[in-house]
C-alpha positions as a Python dict, from the first residue, in 0.01 Angstrom:
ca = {
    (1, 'X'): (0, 0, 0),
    (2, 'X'): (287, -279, 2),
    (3, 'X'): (614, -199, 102),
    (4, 'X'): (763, -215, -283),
    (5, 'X'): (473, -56, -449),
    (6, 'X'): (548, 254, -193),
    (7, 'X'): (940, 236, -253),
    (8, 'X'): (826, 227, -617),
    (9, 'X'): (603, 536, -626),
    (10, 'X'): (844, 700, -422),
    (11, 'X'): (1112, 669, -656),
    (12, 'X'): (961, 752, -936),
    (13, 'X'): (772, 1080, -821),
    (14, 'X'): (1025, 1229, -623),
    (15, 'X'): (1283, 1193, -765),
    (16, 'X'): (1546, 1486, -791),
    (17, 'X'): (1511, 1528, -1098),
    (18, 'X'): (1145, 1585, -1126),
    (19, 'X'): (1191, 1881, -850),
    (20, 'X'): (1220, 2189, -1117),
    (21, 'X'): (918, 2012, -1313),
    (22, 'X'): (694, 2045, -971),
    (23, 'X'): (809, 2394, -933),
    (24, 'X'): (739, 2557, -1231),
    (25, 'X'): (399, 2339, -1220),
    (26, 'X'): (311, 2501, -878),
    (27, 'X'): (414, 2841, -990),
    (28, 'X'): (200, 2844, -1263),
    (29, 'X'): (-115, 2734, -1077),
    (30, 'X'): (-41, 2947, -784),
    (31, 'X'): (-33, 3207, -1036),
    (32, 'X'): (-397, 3121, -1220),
    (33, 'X'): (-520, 3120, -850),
    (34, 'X'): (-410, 3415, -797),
    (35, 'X'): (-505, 3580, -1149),
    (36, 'X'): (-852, 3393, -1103),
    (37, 'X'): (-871, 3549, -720),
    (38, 'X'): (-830, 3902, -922),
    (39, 'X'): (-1089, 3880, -1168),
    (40, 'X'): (-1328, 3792, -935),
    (41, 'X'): (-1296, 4062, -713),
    (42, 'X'): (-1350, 4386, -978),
    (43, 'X'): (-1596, 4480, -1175),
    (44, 'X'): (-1670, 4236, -1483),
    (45, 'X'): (-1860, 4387, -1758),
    (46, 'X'): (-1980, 4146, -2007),
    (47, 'X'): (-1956, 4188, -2336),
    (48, 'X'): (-2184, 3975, -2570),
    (49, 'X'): (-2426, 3979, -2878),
    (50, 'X'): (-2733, 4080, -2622),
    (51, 'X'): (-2495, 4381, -2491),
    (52, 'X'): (-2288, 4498, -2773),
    (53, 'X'): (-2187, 4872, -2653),
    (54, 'X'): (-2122, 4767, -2236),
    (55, 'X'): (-1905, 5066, -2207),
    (56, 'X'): (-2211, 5291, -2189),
    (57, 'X'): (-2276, 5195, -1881),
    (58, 'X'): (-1954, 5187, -1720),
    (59, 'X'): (-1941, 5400, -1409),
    (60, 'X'): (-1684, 5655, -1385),
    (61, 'X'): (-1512, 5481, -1026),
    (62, 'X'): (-1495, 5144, -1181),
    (63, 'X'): (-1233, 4935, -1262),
    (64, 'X'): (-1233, 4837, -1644),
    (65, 'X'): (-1217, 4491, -1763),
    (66, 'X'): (-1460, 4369, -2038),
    (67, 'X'): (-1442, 4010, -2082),
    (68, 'X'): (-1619, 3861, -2427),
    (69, 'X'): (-1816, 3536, -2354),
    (70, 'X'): (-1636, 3270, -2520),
    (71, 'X'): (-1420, 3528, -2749),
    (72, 'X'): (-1678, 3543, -2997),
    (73, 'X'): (-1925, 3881, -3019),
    (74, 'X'): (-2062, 4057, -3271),
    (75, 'X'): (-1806, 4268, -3525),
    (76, 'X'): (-2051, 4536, -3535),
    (77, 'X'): (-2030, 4603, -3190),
    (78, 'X'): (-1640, 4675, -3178),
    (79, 'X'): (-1720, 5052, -3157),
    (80, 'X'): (-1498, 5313, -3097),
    (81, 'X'): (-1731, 5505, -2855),
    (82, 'X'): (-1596, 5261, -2605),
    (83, 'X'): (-1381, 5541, -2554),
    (84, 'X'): (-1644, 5717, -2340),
    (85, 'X'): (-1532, 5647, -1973),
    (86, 'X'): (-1306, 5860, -1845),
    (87, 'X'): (-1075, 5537, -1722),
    (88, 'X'): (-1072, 5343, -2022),
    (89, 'X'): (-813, 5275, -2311),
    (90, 'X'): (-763, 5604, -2552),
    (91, 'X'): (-763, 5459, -2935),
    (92, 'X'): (-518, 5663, -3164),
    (93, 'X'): (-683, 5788, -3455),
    (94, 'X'): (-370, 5706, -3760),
    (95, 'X'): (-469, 5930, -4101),
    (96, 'X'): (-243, 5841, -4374),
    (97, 'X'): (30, 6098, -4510),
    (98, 'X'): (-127, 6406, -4603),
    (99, 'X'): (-17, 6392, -4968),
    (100, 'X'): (-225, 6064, -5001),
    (101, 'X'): (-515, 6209, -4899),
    (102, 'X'): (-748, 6337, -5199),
    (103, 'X'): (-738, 6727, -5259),
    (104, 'X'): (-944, 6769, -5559),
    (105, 'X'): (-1199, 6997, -5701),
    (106, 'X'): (-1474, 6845, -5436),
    (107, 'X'): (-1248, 6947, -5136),
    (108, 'X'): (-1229, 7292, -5279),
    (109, 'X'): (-1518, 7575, -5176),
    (110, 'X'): (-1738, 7692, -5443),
    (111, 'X'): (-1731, 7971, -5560),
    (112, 'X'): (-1893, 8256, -5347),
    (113, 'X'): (-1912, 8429, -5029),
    (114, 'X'): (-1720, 8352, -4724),
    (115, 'X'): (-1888, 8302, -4393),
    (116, 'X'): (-1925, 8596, -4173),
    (117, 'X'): (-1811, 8636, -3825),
    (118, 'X'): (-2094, 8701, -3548),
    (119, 'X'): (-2132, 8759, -3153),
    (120, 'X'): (-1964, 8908, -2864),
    (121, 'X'): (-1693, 8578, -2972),
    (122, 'X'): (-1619, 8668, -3356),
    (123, 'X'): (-1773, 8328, -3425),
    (124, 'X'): (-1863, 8215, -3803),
    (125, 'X'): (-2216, 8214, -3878),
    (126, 'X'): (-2241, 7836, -3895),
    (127, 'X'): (-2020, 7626, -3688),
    (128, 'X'): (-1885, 7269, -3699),
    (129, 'X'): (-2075, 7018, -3491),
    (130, 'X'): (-1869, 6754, -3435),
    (131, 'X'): (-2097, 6512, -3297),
    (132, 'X'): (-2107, 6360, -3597),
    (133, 'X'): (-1766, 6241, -3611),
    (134, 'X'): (-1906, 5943, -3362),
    (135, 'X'): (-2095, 5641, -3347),
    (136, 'X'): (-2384, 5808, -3285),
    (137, 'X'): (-2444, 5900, -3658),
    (138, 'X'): (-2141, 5706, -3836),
    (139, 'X'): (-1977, 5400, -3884),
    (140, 'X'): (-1596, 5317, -3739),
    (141, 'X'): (-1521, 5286, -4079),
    (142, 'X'): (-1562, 5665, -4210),
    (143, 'X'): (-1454, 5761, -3900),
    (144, 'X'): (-1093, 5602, -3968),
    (145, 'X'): (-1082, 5696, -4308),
    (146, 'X'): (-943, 6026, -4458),
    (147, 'X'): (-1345, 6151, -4506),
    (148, 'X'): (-1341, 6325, -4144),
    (149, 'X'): (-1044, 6525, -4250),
    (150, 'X'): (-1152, 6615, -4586),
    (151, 'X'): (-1475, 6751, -4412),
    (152, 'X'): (-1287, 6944, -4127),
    (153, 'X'): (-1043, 7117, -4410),
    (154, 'X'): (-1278, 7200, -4613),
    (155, 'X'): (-1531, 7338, -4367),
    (156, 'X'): (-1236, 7593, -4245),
    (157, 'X'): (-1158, 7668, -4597),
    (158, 'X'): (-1502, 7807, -4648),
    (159, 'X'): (-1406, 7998, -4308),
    (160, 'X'): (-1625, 7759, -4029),
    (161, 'X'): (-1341, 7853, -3781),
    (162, 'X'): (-1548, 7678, -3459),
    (163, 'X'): (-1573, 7360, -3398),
    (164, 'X'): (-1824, 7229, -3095),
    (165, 'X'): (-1783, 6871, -3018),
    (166, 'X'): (-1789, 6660, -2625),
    (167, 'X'): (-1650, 6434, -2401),
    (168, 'X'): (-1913, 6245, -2465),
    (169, 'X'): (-1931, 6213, -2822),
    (170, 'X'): (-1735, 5899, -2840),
    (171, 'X'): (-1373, 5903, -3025),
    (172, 'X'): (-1539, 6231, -3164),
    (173, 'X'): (-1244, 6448, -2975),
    (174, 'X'): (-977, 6249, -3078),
    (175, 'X'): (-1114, 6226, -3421),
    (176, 'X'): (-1152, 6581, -3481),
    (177, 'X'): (-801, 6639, -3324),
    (178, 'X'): (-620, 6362, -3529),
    (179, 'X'): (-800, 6594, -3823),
    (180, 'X'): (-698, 6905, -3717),
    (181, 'X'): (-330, 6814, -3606),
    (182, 'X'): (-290, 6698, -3962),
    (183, 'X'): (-365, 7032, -4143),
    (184, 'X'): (-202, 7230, -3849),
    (185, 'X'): (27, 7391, -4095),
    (186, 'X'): (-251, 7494, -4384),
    (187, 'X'): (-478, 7605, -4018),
    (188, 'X'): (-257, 7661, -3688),
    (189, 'X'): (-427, 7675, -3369),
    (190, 'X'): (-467, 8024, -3355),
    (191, 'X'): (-706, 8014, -3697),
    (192, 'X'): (-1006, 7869, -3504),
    (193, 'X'): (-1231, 7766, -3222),
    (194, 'X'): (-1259, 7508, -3003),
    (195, 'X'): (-1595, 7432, -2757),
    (196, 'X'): (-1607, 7095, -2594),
    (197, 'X'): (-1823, 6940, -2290),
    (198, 'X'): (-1774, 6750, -1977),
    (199, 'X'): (-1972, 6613, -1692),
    (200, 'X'): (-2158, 6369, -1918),
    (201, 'X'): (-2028, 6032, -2030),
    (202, 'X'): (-2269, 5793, -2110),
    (203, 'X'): (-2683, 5818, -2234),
    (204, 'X'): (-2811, 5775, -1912),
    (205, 'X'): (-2827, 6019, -1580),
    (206, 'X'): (-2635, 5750, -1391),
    (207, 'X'): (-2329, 5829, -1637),
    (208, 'X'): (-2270, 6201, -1548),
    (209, 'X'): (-1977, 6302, -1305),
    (210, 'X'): (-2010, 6641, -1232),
    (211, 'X'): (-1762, 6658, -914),
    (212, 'X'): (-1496, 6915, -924),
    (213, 'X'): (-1227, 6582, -980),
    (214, 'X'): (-1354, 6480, -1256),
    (215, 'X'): (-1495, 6842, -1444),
    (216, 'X'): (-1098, 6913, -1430),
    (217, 'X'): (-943, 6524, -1528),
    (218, 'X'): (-1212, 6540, -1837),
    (219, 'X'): (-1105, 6938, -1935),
    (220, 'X'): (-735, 6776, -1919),
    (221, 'X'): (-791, 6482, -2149),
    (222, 'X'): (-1034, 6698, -2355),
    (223, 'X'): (-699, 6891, -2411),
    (224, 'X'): (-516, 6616, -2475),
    (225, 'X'): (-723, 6464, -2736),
    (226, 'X'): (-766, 6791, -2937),
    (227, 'X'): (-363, 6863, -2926),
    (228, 'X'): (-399, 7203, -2782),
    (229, 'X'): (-321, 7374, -2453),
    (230, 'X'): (-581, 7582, -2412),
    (231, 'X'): (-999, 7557, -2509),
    (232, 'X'): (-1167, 7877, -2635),
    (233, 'X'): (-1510, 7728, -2457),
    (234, 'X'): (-1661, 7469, -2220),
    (235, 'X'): (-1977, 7417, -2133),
    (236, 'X'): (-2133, 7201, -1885),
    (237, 'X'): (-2323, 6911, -2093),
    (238, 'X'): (-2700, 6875, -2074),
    (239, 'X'): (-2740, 7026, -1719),
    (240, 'X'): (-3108, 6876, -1722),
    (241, 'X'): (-2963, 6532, -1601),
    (242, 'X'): (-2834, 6648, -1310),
    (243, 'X'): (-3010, 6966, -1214),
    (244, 'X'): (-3390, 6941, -982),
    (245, 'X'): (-3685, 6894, -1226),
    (246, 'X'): (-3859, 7225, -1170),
    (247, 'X'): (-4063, 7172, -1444),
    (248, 'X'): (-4504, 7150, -1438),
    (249, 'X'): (-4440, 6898, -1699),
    (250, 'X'): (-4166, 6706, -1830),
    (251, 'X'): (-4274, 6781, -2244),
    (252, 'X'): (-4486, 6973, -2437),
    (253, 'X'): (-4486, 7314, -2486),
    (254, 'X'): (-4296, 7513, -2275),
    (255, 'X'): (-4357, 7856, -2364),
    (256, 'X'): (-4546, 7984, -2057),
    (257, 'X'): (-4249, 7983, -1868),
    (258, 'X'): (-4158, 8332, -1964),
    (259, 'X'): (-4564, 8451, -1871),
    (260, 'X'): (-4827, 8280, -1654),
    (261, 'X'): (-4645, 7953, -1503),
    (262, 'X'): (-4301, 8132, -1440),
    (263, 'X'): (-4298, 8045, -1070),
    (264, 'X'): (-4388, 7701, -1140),
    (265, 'X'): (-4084, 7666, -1342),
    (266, 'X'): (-3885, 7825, -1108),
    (267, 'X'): (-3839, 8149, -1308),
    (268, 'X'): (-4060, 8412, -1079),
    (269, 'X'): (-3914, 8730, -938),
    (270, 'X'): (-3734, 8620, -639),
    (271, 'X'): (-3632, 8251, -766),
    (272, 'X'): (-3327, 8328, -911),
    (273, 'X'): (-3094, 8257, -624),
    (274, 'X'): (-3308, 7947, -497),
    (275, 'X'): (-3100, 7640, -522),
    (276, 'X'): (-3399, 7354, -536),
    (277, 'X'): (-3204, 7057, -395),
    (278, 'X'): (-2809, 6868, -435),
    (279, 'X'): (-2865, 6868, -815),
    (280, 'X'): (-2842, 7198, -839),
    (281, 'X'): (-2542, 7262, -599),
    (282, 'X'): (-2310, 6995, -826),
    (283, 'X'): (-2384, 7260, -1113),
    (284, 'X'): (-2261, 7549, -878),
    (285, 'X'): (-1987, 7317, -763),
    (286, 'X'): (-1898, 7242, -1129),
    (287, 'X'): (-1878, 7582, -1278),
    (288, 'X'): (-1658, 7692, -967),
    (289, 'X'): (-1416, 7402, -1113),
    (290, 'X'): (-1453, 7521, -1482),
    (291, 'X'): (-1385, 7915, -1324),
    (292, 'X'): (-1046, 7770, -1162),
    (293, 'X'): (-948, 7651, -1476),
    (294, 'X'): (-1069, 7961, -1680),
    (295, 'X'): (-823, 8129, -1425),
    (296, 'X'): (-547, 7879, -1496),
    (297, 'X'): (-543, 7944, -1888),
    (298, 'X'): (-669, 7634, -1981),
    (299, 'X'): (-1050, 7771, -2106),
    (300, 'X'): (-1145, 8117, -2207),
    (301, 'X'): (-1501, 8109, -2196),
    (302, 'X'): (-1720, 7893, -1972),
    (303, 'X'): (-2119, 7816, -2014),
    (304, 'X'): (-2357, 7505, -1961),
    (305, 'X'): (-2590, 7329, -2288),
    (306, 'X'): (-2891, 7134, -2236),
    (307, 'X'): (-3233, 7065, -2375),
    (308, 'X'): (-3524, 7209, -2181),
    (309, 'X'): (-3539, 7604, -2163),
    (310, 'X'): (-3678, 7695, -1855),
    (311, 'X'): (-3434, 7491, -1706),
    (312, 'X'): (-3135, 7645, -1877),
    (313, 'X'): (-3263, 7926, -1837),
    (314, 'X'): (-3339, 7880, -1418),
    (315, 'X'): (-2942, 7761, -1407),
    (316, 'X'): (-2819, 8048, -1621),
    (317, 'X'): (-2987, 8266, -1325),
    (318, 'X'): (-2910, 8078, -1021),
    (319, 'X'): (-2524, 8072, -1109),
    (320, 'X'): (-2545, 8473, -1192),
    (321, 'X'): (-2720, 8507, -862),
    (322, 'X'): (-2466, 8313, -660),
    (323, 'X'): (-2144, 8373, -546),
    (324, 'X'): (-1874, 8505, -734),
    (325, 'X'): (-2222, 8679, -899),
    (326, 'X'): (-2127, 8677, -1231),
    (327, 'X'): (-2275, 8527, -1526),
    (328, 'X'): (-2197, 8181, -1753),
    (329, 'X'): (-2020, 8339, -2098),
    (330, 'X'): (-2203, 8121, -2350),
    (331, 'X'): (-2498, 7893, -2359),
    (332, 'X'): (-2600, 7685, -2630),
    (333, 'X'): (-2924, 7570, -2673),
    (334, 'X'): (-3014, 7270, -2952),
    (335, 'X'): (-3322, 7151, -3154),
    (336, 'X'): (-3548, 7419, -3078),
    (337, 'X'): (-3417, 7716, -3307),
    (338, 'X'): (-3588, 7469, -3645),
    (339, 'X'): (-3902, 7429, -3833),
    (340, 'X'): (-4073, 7214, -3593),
    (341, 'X'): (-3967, 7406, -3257),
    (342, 'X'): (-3863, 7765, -3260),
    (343, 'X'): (-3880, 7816, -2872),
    (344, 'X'): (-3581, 7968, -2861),
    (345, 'X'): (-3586, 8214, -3080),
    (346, 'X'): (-3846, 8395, -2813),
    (347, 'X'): (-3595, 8260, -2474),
    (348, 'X'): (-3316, 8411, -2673),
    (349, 'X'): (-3352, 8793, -2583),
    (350, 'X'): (-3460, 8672, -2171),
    (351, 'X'): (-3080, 8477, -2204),
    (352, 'X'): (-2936, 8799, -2307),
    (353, 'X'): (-3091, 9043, -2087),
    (354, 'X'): (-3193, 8871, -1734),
    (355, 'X'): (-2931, 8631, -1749),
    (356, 'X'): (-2662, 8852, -1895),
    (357, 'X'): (-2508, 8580, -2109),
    (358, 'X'): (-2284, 8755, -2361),
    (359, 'X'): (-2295, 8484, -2630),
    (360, 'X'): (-2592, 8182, -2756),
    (361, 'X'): (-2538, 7939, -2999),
    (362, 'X'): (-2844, 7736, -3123),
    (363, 'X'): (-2742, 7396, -3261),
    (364, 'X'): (-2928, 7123, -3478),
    (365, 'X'): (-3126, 7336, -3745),
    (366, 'X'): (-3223, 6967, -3876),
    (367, 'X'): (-3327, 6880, -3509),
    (368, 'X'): (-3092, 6597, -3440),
    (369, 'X'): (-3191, 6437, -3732),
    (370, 'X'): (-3560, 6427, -3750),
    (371, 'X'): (-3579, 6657, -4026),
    (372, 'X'): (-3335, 6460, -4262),
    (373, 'X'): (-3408, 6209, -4500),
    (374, 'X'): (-3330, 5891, -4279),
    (375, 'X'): (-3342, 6014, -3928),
    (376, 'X'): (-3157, 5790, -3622),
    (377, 'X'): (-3369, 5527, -3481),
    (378, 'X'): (-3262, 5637, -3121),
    (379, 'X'): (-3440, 6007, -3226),
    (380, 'X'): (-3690, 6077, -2926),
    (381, 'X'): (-3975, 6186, -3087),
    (382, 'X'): (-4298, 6016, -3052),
    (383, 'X'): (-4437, 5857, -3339),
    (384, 'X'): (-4714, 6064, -3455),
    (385, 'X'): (-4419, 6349, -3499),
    (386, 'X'): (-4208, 6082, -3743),
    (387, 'X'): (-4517, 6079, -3894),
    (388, 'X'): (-4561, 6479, -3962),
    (389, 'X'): (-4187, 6503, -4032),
    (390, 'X'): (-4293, 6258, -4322),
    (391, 'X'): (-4561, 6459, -4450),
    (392, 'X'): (-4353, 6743, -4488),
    (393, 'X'): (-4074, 6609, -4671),
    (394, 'X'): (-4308, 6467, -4930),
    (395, 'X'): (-4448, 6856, -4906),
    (396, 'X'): (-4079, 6936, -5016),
    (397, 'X'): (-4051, 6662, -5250),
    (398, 'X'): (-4038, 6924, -5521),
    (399, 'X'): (-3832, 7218, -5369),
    (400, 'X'): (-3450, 7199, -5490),
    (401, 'X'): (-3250, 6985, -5161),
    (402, 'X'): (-3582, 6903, -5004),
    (403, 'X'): (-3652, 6953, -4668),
    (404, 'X'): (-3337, 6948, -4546),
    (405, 'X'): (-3233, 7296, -4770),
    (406, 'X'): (-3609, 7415, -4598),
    (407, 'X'): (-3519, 7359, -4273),
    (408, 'X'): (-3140, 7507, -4298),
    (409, 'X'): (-3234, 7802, -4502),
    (410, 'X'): (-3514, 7842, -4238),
    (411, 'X'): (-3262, 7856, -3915),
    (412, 'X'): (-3050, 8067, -4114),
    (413, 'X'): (-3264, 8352, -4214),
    (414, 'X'): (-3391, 8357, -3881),
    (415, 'X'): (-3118, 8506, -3762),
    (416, 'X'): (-3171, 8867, -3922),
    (417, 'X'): (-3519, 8909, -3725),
    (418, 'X'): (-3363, 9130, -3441),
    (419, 'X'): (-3012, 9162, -3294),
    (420, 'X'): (-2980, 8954, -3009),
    (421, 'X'): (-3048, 8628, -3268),
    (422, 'X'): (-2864, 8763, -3571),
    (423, 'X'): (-2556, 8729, -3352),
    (424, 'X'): (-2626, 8385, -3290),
    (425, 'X'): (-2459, 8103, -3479),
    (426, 'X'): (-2601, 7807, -3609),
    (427, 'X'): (-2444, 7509, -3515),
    (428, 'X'): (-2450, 7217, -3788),
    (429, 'X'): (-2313, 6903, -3835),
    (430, 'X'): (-2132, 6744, -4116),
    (431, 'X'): (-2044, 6380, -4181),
    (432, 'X'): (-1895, 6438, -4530),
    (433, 'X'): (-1754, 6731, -4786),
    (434, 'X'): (-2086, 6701, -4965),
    (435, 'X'): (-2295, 6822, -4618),
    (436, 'X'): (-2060, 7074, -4599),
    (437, 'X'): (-2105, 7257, -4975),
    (438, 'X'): (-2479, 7159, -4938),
    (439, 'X'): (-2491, 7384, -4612),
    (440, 'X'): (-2267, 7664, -4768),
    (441, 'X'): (-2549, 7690, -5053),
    (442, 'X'): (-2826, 7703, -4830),
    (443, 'X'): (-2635, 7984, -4635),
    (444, 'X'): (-2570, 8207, -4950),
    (445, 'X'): (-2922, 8153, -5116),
    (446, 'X'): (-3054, 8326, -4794),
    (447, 'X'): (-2802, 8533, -4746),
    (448, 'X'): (-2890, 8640, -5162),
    (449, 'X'): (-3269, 8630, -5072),
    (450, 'X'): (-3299, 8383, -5358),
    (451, 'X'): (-3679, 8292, -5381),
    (452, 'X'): (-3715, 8450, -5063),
    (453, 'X'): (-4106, 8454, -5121),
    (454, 'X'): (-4144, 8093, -5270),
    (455, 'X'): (-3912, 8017, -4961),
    (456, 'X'): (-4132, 8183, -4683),
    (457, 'X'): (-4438, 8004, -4870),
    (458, 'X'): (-4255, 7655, -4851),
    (459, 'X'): (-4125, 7709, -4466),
    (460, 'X'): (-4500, 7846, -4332),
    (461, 'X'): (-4676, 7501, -4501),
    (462, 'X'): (-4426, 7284, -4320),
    (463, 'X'): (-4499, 7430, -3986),
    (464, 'X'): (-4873, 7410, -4081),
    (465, 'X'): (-4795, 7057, -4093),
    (466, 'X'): (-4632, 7064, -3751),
    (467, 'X'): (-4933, 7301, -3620),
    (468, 'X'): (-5170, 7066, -3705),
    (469, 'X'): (-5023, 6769, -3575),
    (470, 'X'): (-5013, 6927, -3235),
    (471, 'X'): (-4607, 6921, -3247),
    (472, 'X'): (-4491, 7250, -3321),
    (473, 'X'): (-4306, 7404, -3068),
    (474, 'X'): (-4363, 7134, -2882),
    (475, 'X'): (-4056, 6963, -2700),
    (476, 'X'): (-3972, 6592, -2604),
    (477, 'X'): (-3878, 6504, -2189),
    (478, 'X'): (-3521, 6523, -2128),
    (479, 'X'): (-3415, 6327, -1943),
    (480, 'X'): (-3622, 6074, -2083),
    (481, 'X'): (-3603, 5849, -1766),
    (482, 'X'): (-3742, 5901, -1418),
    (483, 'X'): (-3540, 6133, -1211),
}
């Protein structure tokens, strides 16, 4: 380069002036370097149209950051479920003013008897499962609308005073609490029940946390979410995923767990105190987190829920039979107190008296869906079950509410067979006010013996249905998945 072409470029591109120009130009890429240097070294989770819900598989140590290919994705996939991990952003749930919310004649109870009280806990008969208020069975748009509300009010007007809901039930906590907060002054605190869950946050096994850390962080935002200071129960959630599979089989029918294949099960005189393998310790390691906080004030009443029976019943005895020796408070079992599985009904009375467990709660009369008219695609049951299901709500085609009134009236009325499962309450879910008064009339035409013959006639051809299909009583694998 020539002498004056140099003296030219020099003057030109270094000149004083150009000096704050330079600098802000090298802060700002030093500062993309730097930004860039970040986001490659955490976790990215990608969110696109192929993986529309990335949250659920968000491990409870990462870092959160979901990036969106391109800022375009899917509307449908903006759910509020992303909610689940116990690290990521906390939506607020904003109802509109109280007097603009509808309070007509179809937020009102009918007519007719109030729900009783049952159980060493005073609980209602039928209690408010609040799984519903999630993703998993409704849109983001009734869940931020004023139909949640109108469903929690008038569920405690017809005196449902428990509500059961989970950490891992999407916004379903802070939807439920944004509910109740709202009508604290028509319902205080004091006027009902509160269960939750923790230790489960996402659908698969690699999603549940059961250290002590994390039982007590989730318990904490748990009460947070619900605007309380104290939880009248928590359970443990689905302690299949993370217990040992003592099981001979991972479905089917299970009911020769309480005869000939005990020990296979892990059940056998002599088993109780066995702890199969680190699976099992977590739970023991779990519950002596949920006793610290039972001791703190936080929970009154501790207990575990799951799926299979033998093995909530094998955990129910190995925490009785190990140190501080004394027994979970409450279990609740769900989809197998209904017309197509009633296994529980005959585990009920071993829960009571071997495992000492002062209070059961069966949940899902409609068995998570299978037995209503358009049942969730992500149900578990095999095909040749949808199939049955089908036949027997065209066998109901005729009966007043269809198989859904069957099956309801059918868990209800169960419940006066012997005293250990006439004090246990039926837990149901509700997505609107209509579910609601639909459940109440179920519960007072059994409770009335209305067509009580015509009833028993309708309920024993839909499990002949089941019977012959091979299904009844018979229950899916949980986990699904290879443990």
């Amino acid at each position: 380069m020539s002498r004056p072409v140099r003296s030219n470029f020099m003057r030109n591109w270094f000149a004083i002036e150009a000096i704050p120009i330079y600098a802000v130009i090298g802060l700002a890429v030093g500062g993309a370097g730097w930004y860039l240097a970040r986001l490659a070294t955490r976790p990215d989770v990608i969110w696109t149209k192929s993986n529309p819900q990335p949250w659920n598989t968000v491990k409870q140590t990462d870092n959160i950051k979901l990036m969106a290919v391109n800022q375009k994705f899917d509307k449908s996939a903006l759910h509020l479920d992303m909610v689940m991990p116990l690290n990521s952003p906390q939506p607020n749930i904003t109802l509109p003013p109280l007097s603009q919310i509808p309070d007509d004649v179809d937020d009102r109870p009918r007519p007719g008897d109030p729900l009783g009280n049952v159980g060493a806990f005073n609980l209602p008969e039928l209690v408010f499962g609040a799984a519903t208020l999630s993703n998993q069975y409704n849109s983001d748009g009734l869940l931020t609308s004023d139909i949640p509300l109108r469903t929690v009010r008038l569920a405690l007007r017809y005196g449902m005073r428990a509500f059961d809901t989970s950490a891992y039930y999407g916004p379903s906590e802070i939807v439920l609490g944004a509910a109740l907060n709202a009508i604290s002054e028509e319902f205080p605190r004091s006027s009902y029940q509160l269960m939750t869950k923790c230790g489960r946050y996402g659908p698969l096994k690699e999603n549940f946390d059961y250290s002590p850390d994390t039982i007590r962080k989730s318990v904490e935002r748990s009460l947070e979410r619900l605007h309380t200071d104290y939880l009248d129960v928590v359970y443990l959630h689905d302690v299949e995923f993370v217990a040992e599979a003592i099981l001979p089989r991972p479905f089917g029918h299970h009911q020769t767990a309480l005869s000939s294949e005990a020990e296979a099960y892990g059940l056998a005189n002599g088993q109780e105190s066995k702890v199969w393998g680190p699976g099992d310790q977590k739970i023991i390691d779990a519950m002596a987190e949920l006793r610290n906080l039972q001791a703190e004030g936080k929970i009154k009443h501790v207990g575990i829920t799951g799926y299979p029976l033998p093995t909530l019943l094998r955990i129910s005895l190995l925490i009785l039979h190990t140190p501080p020796y004394e027994p979970i408070d409450v279990l609740l079992s769900y989809s197998q107190s209904n017309l197509q599985n009633s296994a529980f009904y005959a585990y009920a009375p071993v829960f009571r008296q071997r495992a000492k467990i002062n209070q059961l709660l069966a949940a899902s009369p409609l068995n998570m869906g299978l037995l209503s008219p358009k049942p969730p695609s992500w149900h578990p049951a095999p095909e040749p079950l949808h199939q049955a299901v089908q036949a027997a709500r065209g066998k109901c085609a005729e009966w007043p509410g269809g198989l859904v009134n069957v099956a309801l009236g059918y868990s209800m009325r169960r419940k006066g067979d012997d005293d250990t499962i006439a004090a246990i309450p039926t837990v149901v879910g509700f997505s609107a006010p209509n579910e609601v008064h639909d459940s109440l009339r179920a519960w007072r035409e059994v409770r009335a013996e209305k067509d009580v013959d015509e009833r028993n006639r309708m309920e024993n051809a839909v499990q002949d249905i089941f019977k012959d299909s091979g299904f009844y009583g018979w229950a899916w694998a949980s986990p699904s998945e290879p443990i």
